[in-house]
C-alpha positions, 0 to 999 in steps of 0.5 A: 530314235529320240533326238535327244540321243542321237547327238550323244551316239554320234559323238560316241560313234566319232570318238570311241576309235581313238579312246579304245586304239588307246585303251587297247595300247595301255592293256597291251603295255600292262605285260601281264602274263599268265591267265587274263582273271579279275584276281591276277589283274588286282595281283599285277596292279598291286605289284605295279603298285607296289601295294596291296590291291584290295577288293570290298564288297558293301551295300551301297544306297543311292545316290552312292556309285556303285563302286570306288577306288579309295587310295588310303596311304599304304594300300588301294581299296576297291569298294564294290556294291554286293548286292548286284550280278556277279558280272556287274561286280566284275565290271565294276572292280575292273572300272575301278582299277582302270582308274589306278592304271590310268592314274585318274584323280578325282574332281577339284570341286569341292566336297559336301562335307555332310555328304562325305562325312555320313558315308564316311567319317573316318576318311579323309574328305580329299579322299572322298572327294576323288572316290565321289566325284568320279561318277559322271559318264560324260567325264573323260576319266570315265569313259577312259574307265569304262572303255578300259574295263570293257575291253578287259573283260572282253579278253578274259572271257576269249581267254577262259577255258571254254564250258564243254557241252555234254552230249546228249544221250542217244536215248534222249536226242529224239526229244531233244530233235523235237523240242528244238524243231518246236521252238526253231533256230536260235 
């Protein structure tokens, strides 16, 4: 293993306890009934919220995110990069709404106006701002985010109805028998 990683995986190894038991307390406080889905934790932020939660998809070019929060007036937009996995958009989308329930705030650095201005001109930079400048995983907000979304995930995929495997037909179990005695446990 690199030297160079090694430092970065025994901080991580220090400190990820008390950011998960933290992370974990805020998932347990959300109350969130019924199913654990992307679409009913946009539902229970927007009612938290008191607004609407919506999801975009958009093809963003590097060096963009790969998704943001923007917090316009009256509603919460999640930006969502569409040509990635569907499992990728789905962390994303939760990252990002990690970030509402957190209550993360963007950088007070201040904002290339070329940079926000071409991405998007019509927005109010202060609100690029936040949206950009939260890409960094050595900042705290997101790993907070990340830890956040992890988990999340990790309950809605224990909480989905599991796929039932069909059996396989008696004529076609001798094939089946021999193709996996070929290519031995997995």
């Amino acid at each position: 293993m690199s030297s160079v990683l090694r430092p970065r995986r025994d901080w991580f190894r220090r400190n990820s306890g008390p950011l998960r038991r933290s992370c974990e307390l805020r998932l347990a406080a959300l109350g969130m009934p019924g199913e654990r889905t992307i679409a009913h934790l946009c539902a229970h932020v927007s009612q938290l919220r008191g607004r609407p939660v919506v999801t975009a998809p958009m093809r963003l070019k590097a060096p963009a995110p790969c998704g943001m929060w923007i917090a316009w007036q009256d509603i919460d937009v999640i930006v969502y990069a569409a040509d990635t996995s569907p499992a990728h958009q789905d962390h994303i989308i939760v990252h990002e709404l990690a970030h509402i329930l957190c209550g993360h705030r963007g950088s007070d650095e201040p904002l290339d106006q070329g940079a926000a201005g071409s991405l998007f001109p019509d927005l109010d930079p202060a609100l690029v701002r936040d949206a950009l400048y939260r890409t960094a995983y050595t900042d705290p907000q997101e790993r907070e985010a990340e830890m956040l979304a992890s988990l999340f995930l990790k309950q809605a995929a224990a909480s989905a109805p599991q796929e039932t495997v069909p059996e396989v037909p008696c004529a076609d179990a001798e094939i089946i028998a021999r193709i996996e005695a070929t290519l031995g446990p997995h």
